[in-house]
C-alpha positions in Angstrom: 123.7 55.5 -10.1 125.4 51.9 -10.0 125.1 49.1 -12.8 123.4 47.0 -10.0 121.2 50.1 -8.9 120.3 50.7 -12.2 119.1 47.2 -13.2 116.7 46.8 -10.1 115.4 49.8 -11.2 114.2 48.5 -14.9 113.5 45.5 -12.9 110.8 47.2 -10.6 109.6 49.3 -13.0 108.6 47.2 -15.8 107.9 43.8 -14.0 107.4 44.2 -10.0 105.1 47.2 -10.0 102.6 45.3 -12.0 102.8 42.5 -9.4 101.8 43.9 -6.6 105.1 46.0 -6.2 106.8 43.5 -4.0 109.2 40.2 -4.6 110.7 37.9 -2.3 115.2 38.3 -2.3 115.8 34.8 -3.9 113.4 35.9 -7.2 115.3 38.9 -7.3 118.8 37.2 -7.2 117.9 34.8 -9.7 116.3 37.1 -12.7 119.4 39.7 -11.6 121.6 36.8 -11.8 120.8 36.3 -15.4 122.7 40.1 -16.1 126.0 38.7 -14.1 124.9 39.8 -10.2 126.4 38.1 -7.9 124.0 37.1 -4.4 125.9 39.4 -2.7 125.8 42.2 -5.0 122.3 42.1 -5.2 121.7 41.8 -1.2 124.0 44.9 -1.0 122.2 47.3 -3.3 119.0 46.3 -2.2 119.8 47.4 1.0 121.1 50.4 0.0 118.2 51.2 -2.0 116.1 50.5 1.0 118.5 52.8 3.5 118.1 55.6 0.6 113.9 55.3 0.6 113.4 53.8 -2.9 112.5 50.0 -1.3 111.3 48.9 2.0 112.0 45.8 3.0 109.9 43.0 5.3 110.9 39.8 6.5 109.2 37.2 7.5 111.1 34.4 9.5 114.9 33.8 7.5 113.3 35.5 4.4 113.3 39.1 3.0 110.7 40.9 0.7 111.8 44.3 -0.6 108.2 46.2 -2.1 108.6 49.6 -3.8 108.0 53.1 -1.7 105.7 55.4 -2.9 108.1 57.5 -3.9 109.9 54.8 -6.4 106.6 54.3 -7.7 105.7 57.6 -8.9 109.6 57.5 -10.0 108.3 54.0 -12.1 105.3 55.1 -13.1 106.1 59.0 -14.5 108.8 56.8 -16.5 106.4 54.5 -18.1 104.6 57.0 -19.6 107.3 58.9 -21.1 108.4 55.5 -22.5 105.2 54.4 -23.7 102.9 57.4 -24.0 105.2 59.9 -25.5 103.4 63.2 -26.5 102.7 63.6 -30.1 100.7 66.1 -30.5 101.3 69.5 -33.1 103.0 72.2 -32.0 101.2 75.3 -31.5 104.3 77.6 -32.7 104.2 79.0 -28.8 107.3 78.7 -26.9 107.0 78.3 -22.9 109.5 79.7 -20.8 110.6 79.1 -17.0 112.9 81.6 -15.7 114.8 81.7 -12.2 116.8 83.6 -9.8 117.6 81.2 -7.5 120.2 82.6 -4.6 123.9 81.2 -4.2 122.8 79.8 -0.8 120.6 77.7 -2.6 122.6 76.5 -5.2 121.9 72.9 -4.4 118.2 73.3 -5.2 119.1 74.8 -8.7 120.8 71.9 -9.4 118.0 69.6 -8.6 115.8 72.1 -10.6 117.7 72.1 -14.1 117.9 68.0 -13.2 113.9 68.0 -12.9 113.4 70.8 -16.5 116.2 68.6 -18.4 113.6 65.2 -17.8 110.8 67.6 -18.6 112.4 67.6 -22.2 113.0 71.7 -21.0 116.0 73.1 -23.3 118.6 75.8 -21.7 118.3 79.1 -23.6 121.0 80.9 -21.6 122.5 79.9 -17.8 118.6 81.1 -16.1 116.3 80.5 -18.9 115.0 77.6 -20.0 112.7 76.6 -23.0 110.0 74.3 -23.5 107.9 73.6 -26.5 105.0 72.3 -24.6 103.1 73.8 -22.2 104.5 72.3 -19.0 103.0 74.5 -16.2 101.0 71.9 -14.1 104.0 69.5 -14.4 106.6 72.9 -13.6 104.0 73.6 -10.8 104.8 70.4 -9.1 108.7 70.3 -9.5 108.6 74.0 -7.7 106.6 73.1 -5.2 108.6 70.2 -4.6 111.9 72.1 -4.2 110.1 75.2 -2.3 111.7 77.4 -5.1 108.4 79.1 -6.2 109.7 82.3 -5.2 112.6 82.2 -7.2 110.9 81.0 -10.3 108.3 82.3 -13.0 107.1 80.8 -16.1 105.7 82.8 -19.6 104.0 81.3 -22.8 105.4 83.3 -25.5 105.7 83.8 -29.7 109.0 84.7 -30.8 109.5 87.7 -32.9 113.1 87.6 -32.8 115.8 86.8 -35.4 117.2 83.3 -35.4 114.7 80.7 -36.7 113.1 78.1 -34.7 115.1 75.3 -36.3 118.3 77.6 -34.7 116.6 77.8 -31.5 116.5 74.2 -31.2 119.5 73.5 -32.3 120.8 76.0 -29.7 118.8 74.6 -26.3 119.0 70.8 -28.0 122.3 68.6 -28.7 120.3 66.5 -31.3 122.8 65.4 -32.8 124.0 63.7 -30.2 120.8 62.0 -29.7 120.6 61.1 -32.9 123.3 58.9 -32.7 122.0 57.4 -29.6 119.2 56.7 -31.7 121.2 55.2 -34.2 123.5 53.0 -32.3 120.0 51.6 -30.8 118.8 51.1 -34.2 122.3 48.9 -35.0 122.2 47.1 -32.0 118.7 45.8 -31.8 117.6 46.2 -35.8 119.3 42.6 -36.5 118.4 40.3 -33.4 114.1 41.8 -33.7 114.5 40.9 -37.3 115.5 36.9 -36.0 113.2 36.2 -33.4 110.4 37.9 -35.5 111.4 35.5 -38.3 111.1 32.6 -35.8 107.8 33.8 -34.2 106.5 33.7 -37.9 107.9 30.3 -39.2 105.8 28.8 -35.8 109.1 28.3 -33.8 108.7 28.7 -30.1 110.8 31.3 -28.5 112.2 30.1 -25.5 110.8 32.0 -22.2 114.2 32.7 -20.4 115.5 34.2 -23.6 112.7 36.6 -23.9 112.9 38.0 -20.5 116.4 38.4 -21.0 116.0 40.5 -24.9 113.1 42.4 -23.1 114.7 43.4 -20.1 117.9 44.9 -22.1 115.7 46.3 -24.7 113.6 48.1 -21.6 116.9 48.7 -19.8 118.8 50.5 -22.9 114.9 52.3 -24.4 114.5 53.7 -20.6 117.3 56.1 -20.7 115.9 57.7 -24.0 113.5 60.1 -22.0 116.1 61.2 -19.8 118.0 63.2 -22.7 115.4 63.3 -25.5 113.3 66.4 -25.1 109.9 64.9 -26.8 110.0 67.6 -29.4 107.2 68.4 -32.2 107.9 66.5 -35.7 108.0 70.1 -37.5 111.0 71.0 -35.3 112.9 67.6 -36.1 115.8 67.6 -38.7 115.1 65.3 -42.0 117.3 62.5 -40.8 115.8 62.3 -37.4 116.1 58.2 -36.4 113.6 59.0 -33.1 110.5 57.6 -34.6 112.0 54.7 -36.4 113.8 53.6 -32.7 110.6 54.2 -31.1 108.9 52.0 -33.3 111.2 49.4 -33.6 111.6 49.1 -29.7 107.6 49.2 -29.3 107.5 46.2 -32.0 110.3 44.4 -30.4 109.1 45.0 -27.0 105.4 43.3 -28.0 107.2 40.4 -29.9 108.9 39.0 -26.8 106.5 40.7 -24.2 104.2 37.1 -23.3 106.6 34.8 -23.0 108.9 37.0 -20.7 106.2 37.9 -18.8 105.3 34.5 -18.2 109.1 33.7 -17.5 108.8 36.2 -14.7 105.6 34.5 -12.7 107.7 31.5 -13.0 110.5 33.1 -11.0 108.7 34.7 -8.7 106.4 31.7 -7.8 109.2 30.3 -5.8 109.0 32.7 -3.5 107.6 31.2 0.0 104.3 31.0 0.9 103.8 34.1 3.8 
């Protein structure tokens, strides 16, 4: 996915959908303009977007409007809540397995399915078995049907009786480590500037409105990848030194401290658009 791809995306999802899911193309060039896209760069992958079923796009005498599909808003929306409503609830000490045999011929469609398990938060226990430590079926049922691989597939809720802990077993299906140092480079980069505008905020200094949209929308842009590679696990499967929950907290605390004044920043922007 491109820089410029990527950007409308956190645009969209955590600004335009709430607004009625469409904005006219000179708001959209000027709040992308802010993250170094040119006009043209922003006319271009708007269009592509469109051509590829994630926008559509209406135009009303010389000017455009681009308004999500309903397929970018489920996108959008599943997103959110994996964001902001992550699961926290105790594990149950059952593991939940998907297995497939999915034919050669269909290759293609196993990739797409091992795309769909790994947002799921769905660990590989070997090459055509993967692991889940919630109990995913209704959200498994939909991903199958989806791809039309419910043949191929079936899905068992399980308690290991085998010899490996379940710390090992994690640390088999789950490169936490790796995330963990996601976690902490998020924690370095954003620790410092939350820790200045809070300061202001307190000490009765206004923050200015442009600013705030700007933090947010980098905050939201950099937090939004986090559900893509971390698997939502239980706290009693987490190592000691896990940084998850203190990133989490400081983006959700960050994220409320500039959320009103970049809001209002936004219905600035798009208030230029022309009346239709």
């Amino acid at each position: 996915m491109s820089h410029s791809q990527d950007l409308i995306f956190t645009l969209y999802g955590d600004y335009i959908r709430h607004r009625d899911g469409e904005a006219w193309t000179g708001s959209l060039i000027e709040l992308l303009g802010l993250f170094g896209l040119s006009e043209q760069a922003v006319r271009s992958t708007l269009s592509r977007m469109s051509q590829k079923g994630w926008l559509e796009s209406r135009r009303i005498g010389r000017y455009s409007f681009y308004s999500q599909t309903p397929r970018f808003l489920e996108l959008l929306e599943e997103g959110a809540r994996r964001i902001f409503q992550p699961r926290r609830d105790p594990w149950d000490g059952r593991w939940h397995l998907l297995i497939y045999t999915i034919p050669e011929s269909k290759r293609h469609l196993r990739r797409r399915l091992r795309e769909r398990l790994l947002w799921l938060g769905f660990g590989s226990l070997n090459q055509a078995t993967w692991i889940s430590t919630r109990d995913l079926r209704t959200e498994v049922e939909q991903v199958v049907d989806t791809l039309n691989v419910r043949p191929y597939v079936e899905f068992f809720t399980a308690e290991h009786q085998g010899f490996a802990s379940d710390e090992e077993i994690v640390a088999r299906c789950w490169n936490l480590e790796e995330l963990n140092d996601y976690y902490a480079d998020f924690i370095a980069n954003y620790e410092l500037p939350f820790q200045k505008y809070q300061a202001q905020s307190k000490a009765g200094n206004s923050l200015d409105p442009q600013e705030c949209f700007v933090q947010r929308f980098m905050l939201i842009h950099e937090f939004r990848f986090s559900p893509y590679v971390d698997p939502n696990l239980p706290l009693e499967l987490l190592p000691n030194d896990w940084l998850g929950e203190k990133a989490t907290r400081l983006f959700q605390q960050y994220h409320d401290l500039l959320v009103e004044r970049a809001e209002a920043f936004v219905d600035l922007v798009l208030a230029k658009a022309p009346q239709t």
